[in-house]
C-alpha positions as a Python dict, from the first residue, in 0.01 Angstrom:
ca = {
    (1, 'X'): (0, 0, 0),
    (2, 'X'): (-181, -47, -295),
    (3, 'X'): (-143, -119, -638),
    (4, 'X'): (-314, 5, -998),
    (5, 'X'): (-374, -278, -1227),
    (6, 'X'): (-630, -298, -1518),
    (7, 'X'): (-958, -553, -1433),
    (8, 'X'): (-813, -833, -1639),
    (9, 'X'): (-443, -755, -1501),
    (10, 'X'): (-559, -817, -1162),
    (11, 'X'): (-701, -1163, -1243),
    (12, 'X'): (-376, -1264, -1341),
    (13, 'X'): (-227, -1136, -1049),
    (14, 'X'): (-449, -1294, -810),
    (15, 'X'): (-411, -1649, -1014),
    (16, 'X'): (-51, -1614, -991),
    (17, 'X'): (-14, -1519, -594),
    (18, 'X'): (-307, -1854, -540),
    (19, 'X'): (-98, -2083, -745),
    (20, 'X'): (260, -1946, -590),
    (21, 'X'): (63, -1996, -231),
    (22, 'X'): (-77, -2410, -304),
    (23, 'X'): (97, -2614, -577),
    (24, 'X'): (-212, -2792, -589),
    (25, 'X'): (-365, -2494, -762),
    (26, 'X'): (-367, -2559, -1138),
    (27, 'X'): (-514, -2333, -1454),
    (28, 'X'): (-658, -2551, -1705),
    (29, 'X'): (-834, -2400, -2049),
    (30, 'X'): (-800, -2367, -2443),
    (31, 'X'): (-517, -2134, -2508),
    (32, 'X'): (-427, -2038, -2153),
    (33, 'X'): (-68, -2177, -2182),
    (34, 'X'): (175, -2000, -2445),
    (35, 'X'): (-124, -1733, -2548),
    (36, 'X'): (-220, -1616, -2220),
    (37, 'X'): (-592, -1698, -2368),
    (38, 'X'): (-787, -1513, -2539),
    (39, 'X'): (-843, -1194, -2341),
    (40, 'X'): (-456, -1261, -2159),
    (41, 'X'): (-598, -1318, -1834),
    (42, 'X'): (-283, -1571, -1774),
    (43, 'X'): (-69, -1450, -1978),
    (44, 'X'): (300, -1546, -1827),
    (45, 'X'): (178, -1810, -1631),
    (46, 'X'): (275, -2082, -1820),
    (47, 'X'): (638, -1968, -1794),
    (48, 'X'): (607, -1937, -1471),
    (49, 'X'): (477, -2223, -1342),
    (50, 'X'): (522, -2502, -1596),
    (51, 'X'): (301, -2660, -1872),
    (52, 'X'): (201, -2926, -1599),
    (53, 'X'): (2, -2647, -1378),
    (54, 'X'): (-83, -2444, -1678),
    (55, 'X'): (-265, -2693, -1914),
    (56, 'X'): (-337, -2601, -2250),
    (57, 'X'): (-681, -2822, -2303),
    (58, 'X'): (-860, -2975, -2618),
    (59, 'X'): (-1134, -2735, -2761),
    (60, 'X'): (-1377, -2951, -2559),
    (61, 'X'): (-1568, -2775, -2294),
    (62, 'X'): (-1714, -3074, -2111),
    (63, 'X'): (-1366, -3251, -2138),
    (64, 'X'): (-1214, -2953, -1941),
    (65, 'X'): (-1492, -2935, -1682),
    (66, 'X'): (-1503, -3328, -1635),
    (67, 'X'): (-1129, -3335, -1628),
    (68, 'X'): (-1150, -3099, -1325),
    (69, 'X'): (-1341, -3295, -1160),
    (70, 'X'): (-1126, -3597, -1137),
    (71, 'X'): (-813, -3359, -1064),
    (72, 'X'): (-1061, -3192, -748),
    (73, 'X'): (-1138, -3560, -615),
    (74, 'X'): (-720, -3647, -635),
    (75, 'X'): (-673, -3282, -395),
    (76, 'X'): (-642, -3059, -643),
    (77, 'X'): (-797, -2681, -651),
    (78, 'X'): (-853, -2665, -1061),
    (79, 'X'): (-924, -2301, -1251),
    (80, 'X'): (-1090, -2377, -1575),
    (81, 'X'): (-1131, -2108, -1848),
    (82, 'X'): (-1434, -2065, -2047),
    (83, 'X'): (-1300, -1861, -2347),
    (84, 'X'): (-1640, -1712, -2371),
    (85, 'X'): (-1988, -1735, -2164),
    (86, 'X'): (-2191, -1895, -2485),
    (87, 'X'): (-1961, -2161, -2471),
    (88, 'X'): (-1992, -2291, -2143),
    (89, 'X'): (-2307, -2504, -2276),
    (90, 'X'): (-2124, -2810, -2389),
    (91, 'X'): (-1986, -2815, -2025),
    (92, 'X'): (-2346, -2777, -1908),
    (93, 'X'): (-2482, -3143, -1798),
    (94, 'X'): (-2066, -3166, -1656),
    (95, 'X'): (-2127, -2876, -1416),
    (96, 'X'): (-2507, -2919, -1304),
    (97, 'X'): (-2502, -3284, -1309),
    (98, 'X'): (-2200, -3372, -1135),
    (99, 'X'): (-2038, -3074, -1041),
    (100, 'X'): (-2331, -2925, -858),
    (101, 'X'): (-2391, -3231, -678),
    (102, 'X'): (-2126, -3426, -584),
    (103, 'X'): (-2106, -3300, -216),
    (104, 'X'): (-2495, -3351, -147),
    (105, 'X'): (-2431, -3705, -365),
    (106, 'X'): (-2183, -3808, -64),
    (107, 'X'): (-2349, -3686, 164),
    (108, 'X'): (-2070, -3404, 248),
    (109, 'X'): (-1810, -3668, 240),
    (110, 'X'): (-1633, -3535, -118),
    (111, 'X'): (-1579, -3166, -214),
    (112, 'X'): (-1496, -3014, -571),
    (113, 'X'): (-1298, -2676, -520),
    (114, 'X'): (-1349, -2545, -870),
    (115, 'X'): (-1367, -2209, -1015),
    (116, 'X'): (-1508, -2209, -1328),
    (117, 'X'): (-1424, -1869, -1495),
    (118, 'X'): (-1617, -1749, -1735),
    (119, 'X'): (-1577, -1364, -1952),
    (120, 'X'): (-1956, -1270, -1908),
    (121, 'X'): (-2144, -991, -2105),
    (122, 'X'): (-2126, -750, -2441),
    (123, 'X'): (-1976, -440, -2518),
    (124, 'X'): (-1705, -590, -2741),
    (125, 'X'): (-1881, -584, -3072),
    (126, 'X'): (-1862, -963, -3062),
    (127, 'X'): (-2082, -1207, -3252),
    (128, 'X'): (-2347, -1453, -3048),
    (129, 'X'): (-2206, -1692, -2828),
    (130, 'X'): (-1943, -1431, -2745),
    (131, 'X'): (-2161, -1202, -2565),
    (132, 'X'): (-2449, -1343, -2346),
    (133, 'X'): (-2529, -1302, -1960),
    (134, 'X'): (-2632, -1709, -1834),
    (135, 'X'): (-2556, -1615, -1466),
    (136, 'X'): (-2931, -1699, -1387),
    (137, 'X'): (-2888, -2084, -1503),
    (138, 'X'): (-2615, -2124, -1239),
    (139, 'X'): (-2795, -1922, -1014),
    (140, 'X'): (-3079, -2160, -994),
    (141, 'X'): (-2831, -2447, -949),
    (142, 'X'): (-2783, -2552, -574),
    (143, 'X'): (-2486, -2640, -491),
    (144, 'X'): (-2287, -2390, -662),
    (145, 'X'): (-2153, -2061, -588),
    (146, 'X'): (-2205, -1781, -889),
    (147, 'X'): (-1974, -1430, -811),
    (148, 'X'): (-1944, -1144, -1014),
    (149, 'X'): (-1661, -897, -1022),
    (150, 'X'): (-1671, -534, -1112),
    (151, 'X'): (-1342, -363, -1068),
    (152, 'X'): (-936, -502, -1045),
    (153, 'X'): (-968, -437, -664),
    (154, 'X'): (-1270, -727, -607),
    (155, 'X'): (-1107, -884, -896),
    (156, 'X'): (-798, -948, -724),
    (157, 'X'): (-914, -1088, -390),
    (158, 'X'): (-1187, -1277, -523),
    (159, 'X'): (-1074, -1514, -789),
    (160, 'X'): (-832, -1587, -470),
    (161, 'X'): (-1109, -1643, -249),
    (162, 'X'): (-1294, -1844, -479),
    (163, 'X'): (-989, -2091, -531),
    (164, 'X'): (-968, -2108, -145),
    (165, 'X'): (-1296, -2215, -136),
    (166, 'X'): (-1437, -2588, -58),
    (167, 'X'): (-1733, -2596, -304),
    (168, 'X'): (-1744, -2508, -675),
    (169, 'X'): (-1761, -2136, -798),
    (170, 'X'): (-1884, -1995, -1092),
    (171, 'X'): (-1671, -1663, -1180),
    (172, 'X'): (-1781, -1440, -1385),
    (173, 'X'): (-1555, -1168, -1528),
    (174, 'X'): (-1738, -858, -1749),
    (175, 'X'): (-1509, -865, -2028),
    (176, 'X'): (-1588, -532, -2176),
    (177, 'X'): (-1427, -434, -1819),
    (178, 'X'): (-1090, -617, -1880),
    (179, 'X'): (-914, -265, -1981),
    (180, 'X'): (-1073, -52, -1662),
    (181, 'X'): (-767, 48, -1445),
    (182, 'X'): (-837, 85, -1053),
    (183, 'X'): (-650, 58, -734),
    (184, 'X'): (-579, -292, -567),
    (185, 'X'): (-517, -321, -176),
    (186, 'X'): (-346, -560, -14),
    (187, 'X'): (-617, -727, 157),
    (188, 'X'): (-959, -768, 84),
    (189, 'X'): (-1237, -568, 199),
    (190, 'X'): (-1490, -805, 197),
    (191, 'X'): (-1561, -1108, 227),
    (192, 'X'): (-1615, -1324, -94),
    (193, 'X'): (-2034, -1326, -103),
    (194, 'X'): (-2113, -952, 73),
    (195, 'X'): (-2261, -694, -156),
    (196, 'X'): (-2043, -327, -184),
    (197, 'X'): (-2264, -44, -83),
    (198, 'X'): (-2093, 214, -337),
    (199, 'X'): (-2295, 523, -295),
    (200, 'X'): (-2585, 597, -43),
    (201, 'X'): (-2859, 691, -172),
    (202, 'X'): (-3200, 839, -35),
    (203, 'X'): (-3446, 889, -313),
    (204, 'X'): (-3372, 527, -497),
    (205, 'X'): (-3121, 266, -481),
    (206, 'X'): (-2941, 93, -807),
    (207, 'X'): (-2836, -292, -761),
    (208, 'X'): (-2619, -382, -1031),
    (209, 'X'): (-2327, -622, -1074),
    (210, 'X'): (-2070, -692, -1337),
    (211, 'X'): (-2019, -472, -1642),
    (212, 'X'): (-2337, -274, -1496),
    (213, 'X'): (-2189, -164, -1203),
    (214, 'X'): (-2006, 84, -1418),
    (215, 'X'): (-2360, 184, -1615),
    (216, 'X'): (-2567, 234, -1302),
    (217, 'X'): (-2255, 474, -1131),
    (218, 'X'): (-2276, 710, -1420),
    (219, 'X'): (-2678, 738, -1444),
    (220, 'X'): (-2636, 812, -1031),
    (221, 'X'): (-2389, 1061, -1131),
    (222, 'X'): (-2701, 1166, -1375),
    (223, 'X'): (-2938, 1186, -1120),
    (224, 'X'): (-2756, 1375, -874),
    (225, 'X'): (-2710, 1663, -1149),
    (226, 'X'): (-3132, 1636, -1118),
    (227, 'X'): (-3066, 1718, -773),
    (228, 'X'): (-3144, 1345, -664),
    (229, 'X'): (-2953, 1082, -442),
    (230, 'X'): (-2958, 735, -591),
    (231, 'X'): (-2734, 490, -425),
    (232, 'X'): (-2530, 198, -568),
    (233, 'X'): (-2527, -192, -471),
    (234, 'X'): (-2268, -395, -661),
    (235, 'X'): (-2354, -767, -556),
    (236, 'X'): (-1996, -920, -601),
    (237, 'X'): (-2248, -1240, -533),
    (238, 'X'): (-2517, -1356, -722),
    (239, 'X'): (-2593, -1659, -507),
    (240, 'X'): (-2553, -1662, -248),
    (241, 'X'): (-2719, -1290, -237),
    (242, 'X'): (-2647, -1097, 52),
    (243, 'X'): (-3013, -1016, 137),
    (244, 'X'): (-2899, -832, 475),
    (245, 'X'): (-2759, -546, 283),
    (246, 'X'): (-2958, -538, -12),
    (247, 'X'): (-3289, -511, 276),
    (248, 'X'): (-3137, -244, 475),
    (249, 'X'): (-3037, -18, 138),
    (250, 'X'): (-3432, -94, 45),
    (251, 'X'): (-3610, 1, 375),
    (252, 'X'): (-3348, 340, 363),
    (253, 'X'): (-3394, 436, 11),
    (254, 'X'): (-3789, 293, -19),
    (255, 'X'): (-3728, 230, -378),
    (256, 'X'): (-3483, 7, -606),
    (257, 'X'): (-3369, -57, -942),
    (258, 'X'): (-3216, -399, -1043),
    (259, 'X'): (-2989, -350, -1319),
    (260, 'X'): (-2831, -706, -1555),
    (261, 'X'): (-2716, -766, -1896),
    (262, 'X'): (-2944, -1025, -1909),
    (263, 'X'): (-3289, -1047, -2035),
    (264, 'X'): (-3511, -884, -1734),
    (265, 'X'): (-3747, -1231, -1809),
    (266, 'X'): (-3653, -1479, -1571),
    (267, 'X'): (-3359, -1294, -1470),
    (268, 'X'): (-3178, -1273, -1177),
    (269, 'X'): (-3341, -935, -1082),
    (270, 'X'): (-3658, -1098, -1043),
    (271, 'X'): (-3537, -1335, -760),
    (272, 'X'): (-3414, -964, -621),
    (273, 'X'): (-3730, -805, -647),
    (274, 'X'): (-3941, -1086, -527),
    (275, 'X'): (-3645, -1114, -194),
    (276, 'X'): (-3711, -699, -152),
    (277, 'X'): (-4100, -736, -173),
    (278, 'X'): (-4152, -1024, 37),
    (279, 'X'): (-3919, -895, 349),
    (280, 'X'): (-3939, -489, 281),
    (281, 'X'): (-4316, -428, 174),
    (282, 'X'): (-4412, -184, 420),
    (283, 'X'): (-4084, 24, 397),
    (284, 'X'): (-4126, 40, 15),
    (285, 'X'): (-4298, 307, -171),
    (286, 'X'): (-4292, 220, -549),
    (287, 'X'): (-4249, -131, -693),
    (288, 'X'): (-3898, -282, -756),
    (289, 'X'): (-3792, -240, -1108),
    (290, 'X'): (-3600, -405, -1380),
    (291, 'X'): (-3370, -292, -1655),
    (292, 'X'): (-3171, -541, -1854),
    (293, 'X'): (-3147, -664, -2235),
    (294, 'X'): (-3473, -747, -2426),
    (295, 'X'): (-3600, -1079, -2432),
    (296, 'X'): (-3378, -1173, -2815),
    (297, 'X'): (-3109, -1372, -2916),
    (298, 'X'): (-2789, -1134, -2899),
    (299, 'X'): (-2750, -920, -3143),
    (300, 'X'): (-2512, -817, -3420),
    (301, 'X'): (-2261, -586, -3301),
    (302, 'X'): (-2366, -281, -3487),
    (303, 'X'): (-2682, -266, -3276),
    (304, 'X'): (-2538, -403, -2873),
    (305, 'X'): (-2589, -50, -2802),
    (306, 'X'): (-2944, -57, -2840),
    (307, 'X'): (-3009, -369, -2720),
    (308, 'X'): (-2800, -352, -2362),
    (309, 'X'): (-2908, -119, -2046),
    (310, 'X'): (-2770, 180, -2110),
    (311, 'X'): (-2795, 486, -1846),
    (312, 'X'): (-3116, 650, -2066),
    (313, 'X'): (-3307, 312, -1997),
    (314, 'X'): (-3183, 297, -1601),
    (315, 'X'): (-3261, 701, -1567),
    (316, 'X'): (-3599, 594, -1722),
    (317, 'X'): (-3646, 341, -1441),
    (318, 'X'): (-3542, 569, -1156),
    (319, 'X'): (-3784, 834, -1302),
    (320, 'X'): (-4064, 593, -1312),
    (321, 'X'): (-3989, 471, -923),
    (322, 'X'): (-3986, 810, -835),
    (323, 'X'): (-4361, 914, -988),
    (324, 'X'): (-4522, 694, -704),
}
């Protein structure tokens, strides 16, 4: 039987049902105690399980992150809280350095189960540092995990999944998504790295993940009024990507937009498009395209709107993949 929670709502649920499961399961972060932090992602928790498992941390990003570590070698499963993606940089040479590394460093002898969560994205009318989209320097990190959820349902069963897992996981949660209501079941339907095939689609497929999952749904639901099919892909997992699926939606649609937040150079779509070229050329008939943010600073907040994909600029893409 399931359950209707907002996107945020759910993360708190599925915190509270890991750390009720493994006392070794501890939420560490500024604010996350008495507030709830900032967006009240743990709100209750605290009173719940004590100030000893719900640890309200110095405004000191590599602190938190190098704290976790320790805790992770001594058996622990730490959750650290970034208040907001721009300020996971202090924690940077913490989490690439040594958190990254520390099972190929032993040679598989030590493990750090750490989920690192981090509110990813725009769409709040926030200043910089509040609103950016860094999944692709975590990406290019071996040895961690990056996963990105789109709806309270994956929400749910994948922050729980991430705690249960042995090496360190970067969780990003879209937090102009927080307030989206869905249904949550009691088990998962995937597992934590598969990609969601939302919507089949035969004239062009949309990959998306995140707070665009929700922007490339409506410009299918666009497309269809033009009397065309375009499917949806929400990756849930950023790296690993689950290339099985994201081939098979390519060789059955032939063409396929990649849809981020993030600045299209560099991005994460281009390790997507390169992936779908070099194992799909034959079965593709148009080029695979990108639509993110422009290559800028982030903006003021009078002007996100311009400045993040919106369903004109994806509809533009799909048009343009359809004219080969």
């Amino acid at each position: 039987m399931s359950k209707r929670y907002s996107l945020g709502a759910a993360i708190n649920a599925g915190l509270r049902a890991a750390m009720a499961r493994d006392e070794k399961v501890v939420v560490m972060g500024e604010d996350v105690g008495q507030l709830g932090g900032v967006f009240r992602v743990t709100d209750g928790l605290s009173a719940e399980f004590g100030a000893e498992r719900v640890v309200d941390t110095p405004l000191a990003e590599s602190g938190i992150v190098g704290t976790a570590i320790g805790l992770a070698l001594r058996g622990y499963r730490p959750v650290c809280e970034i208040q907001f993606d721009g300020f996971v940089y202090p924690a940077f040479d913490q989490i690439v350095s040594q958190l990254a590394k520390m099972r190929a460093r032993s040679r598989g002898r030590l493990s750090l189960p750490i989920v690192i969560r981090i509110p990813v994205g725009g769409g709040i009318g926030a200043v910089e540092h509040h609103s950016e989209s860094n999944e692709a320097y975590f990406a290019h990190t071996a040895g961690l995990r990056v996963v990105s959820c789109s709806n309270p349902d994956d929400a749910f069963h994948m922050i729980q999944q991430a705690i249960e897992s042995d090496d360190p996981v970067i969780f990003y949660e879209p937090k102009r998504r927080y307030w989206d209501k869905g249904d949550v079941k009691d088990s998962p339907s995937r597992s934590l790295h598969e990609a969601a095939v939302l919507r089949e689609g035969s004239d062009c497929t949309l990959v998306a993940h995140g707070p665009t999952v929700a922007t490339a749904i409506a410009a299918s639901d666009a497309a269809r009024e033009d009397g065309f099919e375009v499917g949806v892909v929400d990756l849930r997992s950023i790296s690993p990507l689950d290339l099985p699926t994201l081939r098979k939606v390519a060789a059955e649609s032939h063409r396929v937009v990649v849809v981020h937040e993030a600045s299209t150079l560099f991005g994460i779509g281009a390790e997507i498009a390169a992936s779908i070229t070099e194992q799909c050329f034959y079965e593709l008939e148009a080029p695979v395209l990108r639509v993110g943010a422009y290559n800028l600073p982030y903006p003021p907040a009078h002007v996100e709107n311009d400045f993040l994909p919106d369903v004109d600029r994806v509809l533009e893409a799909v048009e343009s993949c359809l004219s080969f």
